[in-house]
VOPAGU-2260 file (C-alpha; in pm, 1 decimal, decimal comma):
REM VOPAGU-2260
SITE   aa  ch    i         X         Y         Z
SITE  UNK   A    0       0,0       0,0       0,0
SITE  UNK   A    1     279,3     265,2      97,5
SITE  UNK   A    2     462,0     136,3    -228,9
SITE  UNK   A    3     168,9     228,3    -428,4
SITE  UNK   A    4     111,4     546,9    -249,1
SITE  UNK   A    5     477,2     665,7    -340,8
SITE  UNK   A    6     369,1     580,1    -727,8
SITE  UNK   A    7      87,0     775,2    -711,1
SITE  UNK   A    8     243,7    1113,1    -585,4
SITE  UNK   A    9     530,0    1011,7    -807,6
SITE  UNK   A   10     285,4    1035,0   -1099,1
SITE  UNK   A   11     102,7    1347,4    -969,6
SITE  UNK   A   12     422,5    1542,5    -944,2
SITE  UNK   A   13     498,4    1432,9   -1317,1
SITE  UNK   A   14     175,4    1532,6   -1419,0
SITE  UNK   A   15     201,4    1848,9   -1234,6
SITE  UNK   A   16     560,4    1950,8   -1410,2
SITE  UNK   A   17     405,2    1817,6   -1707,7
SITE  UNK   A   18     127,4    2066,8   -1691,6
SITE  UNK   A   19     326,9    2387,6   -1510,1
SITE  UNK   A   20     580,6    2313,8   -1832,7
SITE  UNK   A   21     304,3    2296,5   -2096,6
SITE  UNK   A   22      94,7    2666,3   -1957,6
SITE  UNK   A   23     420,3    2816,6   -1967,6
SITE  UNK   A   24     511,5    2734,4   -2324,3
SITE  UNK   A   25     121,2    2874,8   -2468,5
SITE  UNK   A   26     154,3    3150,8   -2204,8
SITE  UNK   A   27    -127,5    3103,8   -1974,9
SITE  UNK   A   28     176,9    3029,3   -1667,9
SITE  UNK   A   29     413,0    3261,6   -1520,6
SITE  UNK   A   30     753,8    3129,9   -1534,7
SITE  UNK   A   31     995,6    3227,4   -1228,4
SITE  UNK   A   32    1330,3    3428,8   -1362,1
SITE  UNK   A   33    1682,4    3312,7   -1271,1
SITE  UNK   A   34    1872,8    3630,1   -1157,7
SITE  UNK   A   35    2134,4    3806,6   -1449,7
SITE  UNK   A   36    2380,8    3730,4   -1271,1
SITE  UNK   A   37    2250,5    3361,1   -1228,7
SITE  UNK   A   38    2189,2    3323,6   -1618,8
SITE  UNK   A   39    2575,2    3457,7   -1711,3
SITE  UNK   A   40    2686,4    3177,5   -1513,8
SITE  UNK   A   41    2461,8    2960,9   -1707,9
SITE  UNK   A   42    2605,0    3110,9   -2025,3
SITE  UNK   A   43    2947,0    3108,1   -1944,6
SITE  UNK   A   44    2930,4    2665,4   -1886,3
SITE  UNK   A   45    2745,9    2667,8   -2215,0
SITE  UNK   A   46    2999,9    2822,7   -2417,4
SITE  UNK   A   47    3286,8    2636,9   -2241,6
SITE  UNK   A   48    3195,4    2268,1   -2288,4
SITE  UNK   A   49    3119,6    2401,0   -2677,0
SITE  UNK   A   50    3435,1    2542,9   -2683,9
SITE  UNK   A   51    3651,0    2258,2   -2505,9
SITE  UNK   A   52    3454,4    2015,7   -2753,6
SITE  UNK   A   53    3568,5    2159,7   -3019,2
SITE  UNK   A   54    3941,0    2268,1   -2931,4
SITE  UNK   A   55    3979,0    1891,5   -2794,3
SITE  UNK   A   56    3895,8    1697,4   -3128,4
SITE  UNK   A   57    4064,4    1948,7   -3341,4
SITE  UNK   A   58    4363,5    1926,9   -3104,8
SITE  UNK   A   59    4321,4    1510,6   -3146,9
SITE  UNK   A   60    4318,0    1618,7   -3500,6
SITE  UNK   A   61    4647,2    1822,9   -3519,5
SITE  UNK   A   62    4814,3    1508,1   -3297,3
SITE  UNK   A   63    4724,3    1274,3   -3475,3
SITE  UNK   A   64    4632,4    1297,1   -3850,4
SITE  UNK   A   65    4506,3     958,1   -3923,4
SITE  UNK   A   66    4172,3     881,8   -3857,3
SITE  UNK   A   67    4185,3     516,3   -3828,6
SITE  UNK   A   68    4487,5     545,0   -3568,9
SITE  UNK   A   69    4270,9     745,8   -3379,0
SITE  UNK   A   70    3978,1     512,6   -3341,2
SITE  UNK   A   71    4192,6     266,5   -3242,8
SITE  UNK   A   72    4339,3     484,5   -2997,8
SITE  UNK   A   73    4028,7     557,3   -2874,2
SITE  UNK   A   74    3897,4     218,2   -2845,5
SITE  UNK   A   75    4196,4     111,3   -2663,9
SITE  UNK   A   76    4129,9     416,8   -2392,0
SITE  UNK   A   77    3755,9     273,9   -2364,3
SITE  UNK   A   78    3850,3     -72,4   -2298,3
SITE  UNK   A   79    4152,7     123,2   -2027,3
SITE  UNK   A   80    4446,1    -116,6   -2251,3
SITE  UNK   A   81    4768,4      31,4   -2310,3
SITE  UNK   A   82    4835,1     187,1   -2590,2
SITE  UNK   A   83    5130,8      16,5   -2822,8
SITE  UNK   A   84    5431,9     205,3   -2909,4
SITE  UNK   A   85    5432,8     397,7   -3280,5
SITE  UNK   A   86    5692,9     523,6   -3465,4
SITE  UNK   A   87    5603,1     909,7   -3594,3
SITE  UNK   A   88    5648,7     932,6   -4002,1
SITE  UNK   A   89    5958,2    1066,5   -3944,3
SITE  UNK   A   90    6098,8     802,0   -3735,4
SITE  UNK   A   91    6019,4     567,1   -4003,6
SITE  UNK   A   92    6167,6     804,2   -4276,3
SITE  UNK   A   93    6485,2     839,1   -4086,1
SITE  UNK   A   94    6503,0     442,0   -4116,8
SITE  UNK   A   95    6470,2     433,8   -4455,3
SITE  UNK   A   96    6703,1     716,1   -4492,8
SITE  UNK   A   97    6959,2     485,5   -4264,0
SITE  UNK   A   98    6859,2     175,5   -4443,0
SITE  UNK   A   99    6936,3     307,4   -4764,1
SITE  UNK   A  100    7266,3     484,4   -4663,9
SITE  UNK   A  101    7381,5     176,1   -4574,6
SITE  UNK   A  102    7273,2      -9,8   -4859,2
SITE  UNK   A  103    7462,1     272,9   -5095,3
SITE  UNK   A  104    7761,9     288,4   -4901,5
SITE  UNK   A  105    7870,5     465,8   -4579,0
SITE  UNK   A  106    8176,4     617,3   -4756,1
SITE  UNK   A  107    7967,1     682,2   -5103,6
SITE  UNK   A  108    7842,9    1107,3   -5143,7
SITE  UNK   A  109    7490,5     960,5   -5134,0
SITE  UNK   A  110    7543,3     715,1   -4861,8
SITE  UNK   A  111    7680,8     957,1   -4617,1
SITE  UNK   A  112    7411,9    1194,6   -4722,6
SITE  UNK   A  113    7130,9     948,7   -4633,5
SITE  UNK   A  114    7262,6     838,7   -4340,0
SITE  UNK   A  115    7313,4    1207,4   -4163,4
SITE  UNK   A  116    6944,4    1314,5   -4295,8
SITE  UNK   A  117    6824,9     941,7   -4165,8
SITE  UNK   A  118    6983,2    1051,7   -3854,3
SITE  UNK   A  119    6835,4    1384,7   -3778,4
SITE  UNK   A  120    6484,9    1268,2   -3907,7
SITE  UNK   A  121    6458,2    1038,2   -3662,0
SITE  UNK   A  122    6546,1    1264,8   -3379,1
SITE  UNK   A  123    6293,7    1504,9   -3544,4
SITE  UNK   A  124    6065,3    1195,2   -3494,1
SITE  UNK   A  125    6175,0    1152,8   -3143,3
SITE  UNK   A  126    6084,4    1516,5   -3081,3
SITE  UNK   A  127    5739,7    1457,4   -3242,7
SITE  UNK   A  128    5644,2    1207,0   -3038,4
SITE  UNK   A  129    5751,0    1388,1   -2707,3
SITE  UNK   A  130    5560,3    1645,1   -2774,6
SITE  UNK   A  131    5220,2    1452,0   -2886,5
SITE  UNK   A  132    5265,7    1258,7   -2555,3
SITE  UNK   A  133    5315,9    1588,9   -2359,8
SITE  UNK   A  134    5011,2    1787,0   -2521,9
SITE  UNK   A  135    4799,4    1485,0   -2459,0
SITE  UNK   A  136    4850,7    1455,5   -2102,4
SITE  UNK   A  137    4889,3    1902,7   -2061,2
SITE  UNK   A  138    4613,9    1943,6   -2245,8
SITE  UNK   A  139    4353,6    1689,9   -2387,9
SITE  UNK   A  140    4329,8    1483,6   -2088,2
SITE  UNK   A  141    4269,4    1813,0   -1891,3
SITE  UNK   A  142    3956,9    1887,8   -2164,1
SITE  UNK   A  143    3821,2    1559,3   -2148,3
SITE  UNK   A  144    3814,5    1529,5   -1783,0
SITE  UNK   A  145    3631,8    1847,5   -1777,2
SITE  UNK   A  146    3379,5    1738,4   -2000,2
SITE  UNK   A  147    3358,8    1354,0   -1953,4
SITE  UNK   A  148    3284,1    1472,2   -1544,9
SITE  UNK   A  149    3261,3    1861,6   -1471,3
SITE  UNK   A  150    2998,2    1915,2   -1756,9
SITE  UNK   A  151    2790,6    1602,6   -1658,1
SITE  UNK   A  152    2760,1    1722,2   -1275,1
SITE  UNK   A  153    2690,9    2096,4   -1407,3
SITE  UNK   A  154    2422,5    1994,4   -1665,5
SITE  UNK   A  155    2287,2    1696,5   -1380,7
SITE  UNK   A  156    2205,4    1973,1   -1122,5
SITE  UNK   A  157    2066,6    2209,4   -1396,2
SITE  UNK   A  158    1831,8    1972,4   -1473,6
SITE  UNK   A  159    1736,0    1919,2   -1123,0
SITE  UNK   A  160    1729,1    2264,6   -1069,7
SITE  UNK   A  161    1484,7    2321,8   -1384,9
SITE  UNK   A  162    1231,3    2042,6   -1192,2
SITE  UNK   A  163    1251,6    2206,2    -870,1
SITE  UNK   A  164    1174,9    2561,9   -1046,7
SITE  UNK   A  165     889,5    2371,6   -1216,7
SITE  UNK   A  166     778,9    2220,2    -894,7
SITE  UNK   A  167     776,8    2582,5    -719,8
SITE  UNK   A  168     565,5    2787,2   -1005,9
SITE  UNK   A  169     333,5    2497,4   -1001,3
SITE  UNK   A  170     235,7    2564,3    -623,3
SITE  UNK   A  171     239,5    2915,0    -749,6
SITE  UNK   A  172     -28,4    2870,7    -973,5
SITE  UNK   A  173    -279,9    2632,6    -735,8
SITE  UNK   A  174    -211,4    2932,9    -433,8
SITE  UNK   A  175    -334,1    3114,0    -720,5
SITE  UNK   A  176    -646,2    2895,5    -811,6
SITE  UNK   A  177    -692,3    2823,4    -482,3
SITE  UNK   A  178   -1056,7    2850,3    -426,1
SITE  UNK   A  179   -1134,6    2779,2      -8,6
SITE  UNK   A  180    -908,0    2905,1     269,6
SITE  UNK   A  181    -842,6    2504,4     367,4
SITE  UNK   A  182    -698,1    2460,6      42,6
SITE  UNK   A  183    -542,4    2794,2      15,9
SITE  UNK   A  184    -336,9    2719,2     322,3
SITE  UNK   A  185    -231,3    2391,1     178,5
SITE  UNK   A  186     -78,3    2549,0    -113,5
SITE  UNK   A  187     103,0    2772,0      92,6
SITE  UNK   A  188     229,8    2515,1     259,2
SITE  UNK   A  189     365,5    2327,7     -84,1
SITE  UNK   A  190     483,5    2678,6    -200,4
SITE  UNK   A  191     683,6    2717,3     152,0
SITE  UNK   A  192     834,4    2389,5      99,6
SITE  UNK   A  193     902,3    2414,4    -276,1
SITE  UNK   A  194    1041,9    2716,8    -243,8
SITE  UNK   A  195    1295,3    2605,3     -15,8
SITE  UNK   A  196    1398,9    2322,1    -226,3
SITE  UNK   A  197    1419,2    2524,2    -479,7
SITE  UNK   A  198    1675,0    2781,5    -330,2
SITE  UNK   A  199    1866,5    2481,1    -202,3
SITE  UNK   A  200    1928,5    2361,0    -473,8
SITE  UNK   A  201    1957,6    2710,6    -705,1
SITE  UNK   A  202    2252,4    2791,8    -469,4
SITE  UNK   A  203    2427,1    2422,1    -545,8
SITE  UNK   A  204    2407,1    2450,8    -902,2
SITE  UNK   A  205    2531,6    2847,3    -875,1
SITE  UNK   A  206    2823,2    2705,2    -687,0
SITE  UNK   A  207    2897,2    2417,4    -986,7
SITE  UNK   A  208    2876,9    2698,8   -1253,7
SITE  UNK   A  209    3116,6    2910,9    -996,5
SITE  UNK   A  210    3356,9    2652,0   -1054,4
SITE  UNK   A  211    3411,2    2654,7   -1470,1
SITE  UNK   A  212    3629,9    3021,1   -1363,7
SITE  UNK   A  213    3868,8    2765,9   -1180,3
SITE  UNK   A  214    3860,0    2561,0   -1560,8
SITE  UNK   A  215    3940,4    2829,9   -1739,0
SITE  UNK   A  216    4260,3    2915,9   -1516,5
SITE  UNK   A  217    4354,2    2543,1   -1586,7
SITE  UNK   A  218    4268,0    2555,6   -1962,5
SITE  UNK   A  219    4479,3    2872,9   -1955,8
SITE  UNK   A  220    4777,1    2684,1   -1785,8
SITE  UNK   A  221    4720,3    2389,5   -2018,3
SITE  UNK   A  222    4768,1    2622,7   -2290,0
SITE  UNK   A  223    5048,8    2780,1   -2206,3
SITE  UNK   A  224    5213,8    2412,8   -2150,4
SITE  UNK   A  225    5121,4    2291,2   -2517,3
SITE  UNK   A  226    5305,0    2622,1   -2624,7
SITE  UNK   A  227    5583,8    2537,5   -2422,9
SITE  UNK   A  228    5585,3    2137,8   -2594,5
SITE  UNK   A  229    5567,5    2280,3   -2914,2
SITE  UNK   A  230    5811,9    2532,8   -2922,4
SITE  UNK   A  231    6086,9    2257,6   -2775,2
SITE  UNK   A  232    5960,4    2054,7   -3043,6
SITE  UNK   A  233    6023,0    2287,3   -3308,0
SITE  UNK   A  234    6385,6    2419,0   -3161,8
SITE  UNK   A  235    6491,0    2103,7   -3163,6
SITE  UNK   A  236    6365,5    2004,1   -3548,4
SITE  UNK   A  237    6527,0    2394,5   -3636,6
SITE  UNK   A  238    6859,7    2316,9   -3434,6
SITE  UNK   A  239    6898,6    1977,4   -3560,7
SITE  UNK   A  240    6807,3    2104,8   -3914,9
SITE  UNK   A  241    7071,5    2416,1   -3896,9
SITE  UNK   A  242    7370,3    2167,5   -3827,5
SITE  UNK   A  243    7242,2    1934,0   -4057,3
SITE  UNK   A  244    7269,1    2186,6   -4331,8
SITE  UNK   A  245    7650,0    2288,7   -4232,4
SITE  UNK   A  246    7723,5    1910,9   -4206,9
SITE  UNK   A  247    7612,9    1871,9   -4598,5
SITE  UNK   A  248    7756,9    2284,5   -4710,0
SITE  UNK   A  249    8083,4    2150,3   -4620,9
SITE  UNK   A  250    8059,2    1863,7   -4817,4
SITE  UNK   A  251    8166,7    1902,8   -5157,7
SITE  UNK   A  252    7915,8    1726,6   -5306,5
SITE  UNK   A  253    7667,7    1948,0   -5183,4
SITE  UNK   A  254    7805,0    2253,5   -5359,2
SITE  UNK   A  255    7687,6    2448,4   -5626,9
SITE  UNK   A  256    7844,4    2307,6   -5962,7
SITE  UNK   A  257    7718,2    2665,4   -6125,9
SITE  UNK   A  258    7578,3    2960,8   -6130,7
SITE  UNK   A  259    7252,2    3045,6   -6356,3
SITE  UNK   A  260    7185,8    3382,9   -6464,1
SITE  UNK   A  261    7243,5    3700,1   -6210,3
SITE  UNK   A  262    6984,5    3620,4   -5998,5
SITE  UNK   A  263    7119,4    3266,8   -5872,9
SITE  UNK   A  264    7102,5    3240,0   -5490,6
SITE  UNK   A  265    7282,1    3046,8   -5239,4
SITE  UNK   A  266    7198,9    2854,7   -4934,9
SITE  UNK   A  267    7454,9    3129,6   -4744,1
SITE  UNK   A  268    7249,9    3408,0   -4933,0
SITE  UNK   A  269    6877,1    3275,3   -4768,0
SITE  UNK   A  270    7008,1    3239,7   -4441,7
SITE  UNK   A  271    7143,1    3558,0   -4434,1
SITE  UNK   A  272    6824,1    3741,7   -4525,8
SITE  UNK   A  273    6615,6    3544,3   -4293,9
SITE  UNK   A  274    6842,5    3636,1   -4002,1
SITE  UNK   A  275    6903,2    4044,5   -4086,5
SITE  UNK   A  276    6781,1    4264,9   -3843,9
SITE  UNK   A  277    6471,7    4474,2   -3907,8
SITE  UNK   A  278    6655,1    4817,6   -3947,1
SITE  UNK   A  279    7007,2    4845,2   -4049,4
SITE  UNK   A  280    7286,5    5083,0   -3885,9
SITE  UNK   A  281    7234,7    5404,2   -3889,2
SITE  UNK   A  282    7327,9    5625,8   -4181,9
SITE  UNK   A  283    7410,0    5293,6   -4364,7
SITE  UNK   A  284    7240,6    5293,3   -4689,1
SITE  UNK   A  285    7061,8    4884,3   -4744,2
SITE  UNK   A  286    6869,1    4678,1   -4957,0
SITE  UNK   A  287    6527,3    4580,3   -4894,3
SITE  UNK   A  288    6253,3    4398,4   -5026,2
SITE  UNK   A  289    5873,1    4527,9   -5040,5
SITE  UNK   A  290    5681,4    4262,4   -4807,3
SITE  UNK   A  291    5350,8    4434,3   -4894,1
SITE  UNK   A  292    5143,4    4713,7   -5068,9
SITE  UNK   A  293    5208,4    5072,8   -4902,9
SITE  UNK   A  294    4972,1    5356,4   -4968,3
SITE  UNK   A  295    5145,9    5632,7   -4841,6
SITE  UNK   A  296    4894,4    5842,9   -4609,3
SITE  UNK   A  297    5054,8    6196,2   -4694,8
SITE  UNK   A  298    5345,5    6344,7   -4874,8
SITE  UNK   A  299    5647,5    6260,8   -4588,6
SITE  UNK   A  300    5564,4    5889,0   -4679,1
SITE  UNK   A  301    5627,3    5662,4   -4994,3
SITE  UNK   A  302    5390,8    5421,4   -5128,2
SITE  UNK   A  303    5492,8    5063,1   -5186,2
SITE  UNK   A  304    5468,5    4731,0   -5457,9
SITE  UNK   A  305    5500,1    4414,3   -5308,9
SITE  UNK   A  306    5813,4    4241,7   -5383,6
SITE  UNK   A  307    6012,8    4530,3   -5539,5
SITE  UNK   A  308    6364,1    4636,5   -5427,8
SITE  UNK   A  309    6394,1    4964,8   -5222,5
SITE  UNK   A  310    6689,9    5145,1   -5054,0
SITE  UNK   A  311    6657,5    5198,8   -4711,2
SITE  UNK   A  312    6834,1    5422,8   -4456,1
SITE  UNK   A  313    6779,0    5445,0   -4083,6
SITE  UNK   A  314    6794,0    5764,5   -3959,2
SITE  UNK   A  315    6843,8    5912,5   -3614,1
SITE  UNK   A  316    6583,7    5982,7   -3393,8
SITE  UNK   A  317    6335,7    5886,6   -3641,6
SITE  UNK   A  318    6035,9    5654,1   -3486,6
SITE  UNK   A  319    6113,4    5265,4   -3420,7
SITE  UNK   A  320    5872,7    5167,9   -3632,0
SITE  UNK   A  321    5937,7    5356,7   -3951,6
SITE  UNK   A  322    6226,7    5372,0   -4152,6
SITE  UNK   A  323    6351,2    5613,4   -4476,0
SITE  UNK   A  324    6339,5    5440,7   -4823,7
SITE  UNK   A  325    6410,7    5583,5   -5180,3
SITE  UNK   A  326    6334,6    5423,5   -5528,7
SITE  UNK   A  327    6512,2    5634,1   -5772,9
SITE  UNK   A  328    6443,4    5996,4   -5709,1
SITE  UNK   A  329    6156,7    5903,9   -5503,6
SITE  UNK   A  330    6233,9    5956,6   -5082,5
SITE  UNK   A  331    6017,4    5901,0   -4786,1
SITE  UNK   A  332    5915,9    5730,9   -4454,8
SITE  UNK   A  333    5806,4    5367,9   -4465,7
SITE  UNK   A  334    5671,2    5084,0   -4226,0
SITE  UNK   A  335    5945,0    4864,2   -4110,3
SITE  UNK   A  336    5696,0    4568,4   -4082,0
SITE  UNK   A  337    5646,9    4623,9   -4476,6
SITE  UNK   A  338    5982,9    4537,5   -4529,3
SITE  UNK   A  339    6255,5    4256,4   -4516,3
SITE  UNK   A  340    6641,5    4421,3   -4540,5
SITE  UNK   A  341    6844,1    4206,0   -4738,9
SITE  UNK   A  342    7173,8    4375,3   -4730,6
């Protein structure tokens, strides 16, 4: 008897939610209003787990390009197994590179070649894979954890709070259709209770969305650690690469057998322009290439064509971020981002 007792004010409660919800949708119900302050909080979880979606598979995405690898991966976290070691593409490049040295001849022009590149591809490889591992654990385990648990207990106790809110304006509305004083002070007596449940639990689910500020401090230190793994990972591949390049300059095989036309550069040439500073002495006339466009705003500047050759000439006290250029008997004041100095 008590059993079916419990169903039937389980089922009247239902019906009563069911019925508050449906007056409130053809507006014949007031609804009760979550505070501003109450709905930013709201707003603010709603645009995180969106956002940490999205920035986790895309991240997957950037760590690992192949979709298949990732199911398995993926699979293999479901069913908690360890996942096997893989070589990165350039491990496995570096092998071949090795293999192939070998196969030519240690002592042979090509054979040495392939066995340096081999060498440095693989520690590129190396570096790859140290920093997948590290961004995995810095940052998409962090994401996942928030959304695979944080977002589940946020969105639970909305959900409980959105019954108990339903609950409450549905002992609104019978106070309000209350038609004898007996059953007038019953209804005050379910509003009295409802509304306490529902401020009880309104101040628990404020406190859950309260908490995605401390997620985005940790997102923010997640980030800055998947910086930090990808700029070792790409200092290493650069360093590695630099020395690899003075390793084959300095062998003859490597240099240039001619020169074609006027406009031939070498390898010496490039790395020199890449590493010029942005301005050059003072009073020392340079070369410099047109990066892009310039419309000049007034008659102290000159206008620019992308990828032409100007002089430029830093000159004292003039602002950081300009610089004087001439083409021909053209003269005037140019952006220094807008430029590249060659010489």
């Amino acid at each position: 008897m008590e059993s079916f007792q419990r169903f039937a004010n389980d089922a009247a409660t239902a019906f009563s939610r069911a019925r508050q919800y449906t007056e409130e949708k053809i507006g014949h119900s007031e609804k009760t209003q979550y505070d501003p302050q109450f709905e930013n909080l709201q707003r603010r979880a709603d645009r995180t787990k969106v956002w940490t979606e999205k920035l986790c598979k895309q991240m997957e995405n950037v760590l690992q390009p192949n979709p298949t690898v990732r199911m398995e991966e993926f699979f293999l976290e479901k069913l908690d197994k360890k996942k096997r070691p893989r070589l990165t593409n350039h491990e496995v490049l570096g092998q071949l590179m090795t293999s192939a040295g070998n196969d030519y001849g240690p002592n042979t022009a090509l054979g040495g070649a392939l066995i340096k590149v081999g060498n440095v591809q693989a520690k590129i490889g190396l570096s790859e894979r140290e920093f997948v591992e590290t961004s995995a654990r810095k940052f998409i385990k962090p994401c996942k954890t928030y959304i695979e648990n944080d977002c589940k207990s946020i969105s639970k106790e909305r959900k409980l709070l959105a019954v108990k809110r339903l609950d409450l304006d549905a002992c609104k509305s019978k106070l309000k259709k209350a038609v004898s004083t007996e059953k007038a002070q019953a209804a005050d007596n379910d509003l009295r209770a409802a509304q306490s449940e529902f401020d009880r639990q309104h101040e628990i689910t404020k406190l859950m969305l309260d908490g995605v500020g401390s997620t985005h401090t940790n997102q923010l230190r997640s980030l800055g650690e998947f910086v930090e793994a990808q700029l070792k990972y790409y200092l290493t591949s650069y360093r590695e690469l630099i020395e690899l390049q003075k390793q084959l300059n300095s062998t003859d095989a490597f240099a240039p057998n001619a020169t074609v036309g006027t406009n031939s550069t070498s390898r010496d040439d490039i790395a020199n322009e890449e590493i010029s500073p942005l301005k050059p002495a003072v009073n020392v006339a340079s070369r410099a290439k047109v990066l892009y466009d310039y419309d000049a705003a007034n008659a102290s500047e000159l206008s620019l064509l992308a990828d032409e050759i100007i002089t430029v000439l830093a000159v004292p006290g003039m602002d950081e971020d300009w610089i004087m250029a001439e083409r021909g008997n053209q003269r005037g004041k140019v952006p220094t981002t807008y430029i590249q100095i060659l010489s």
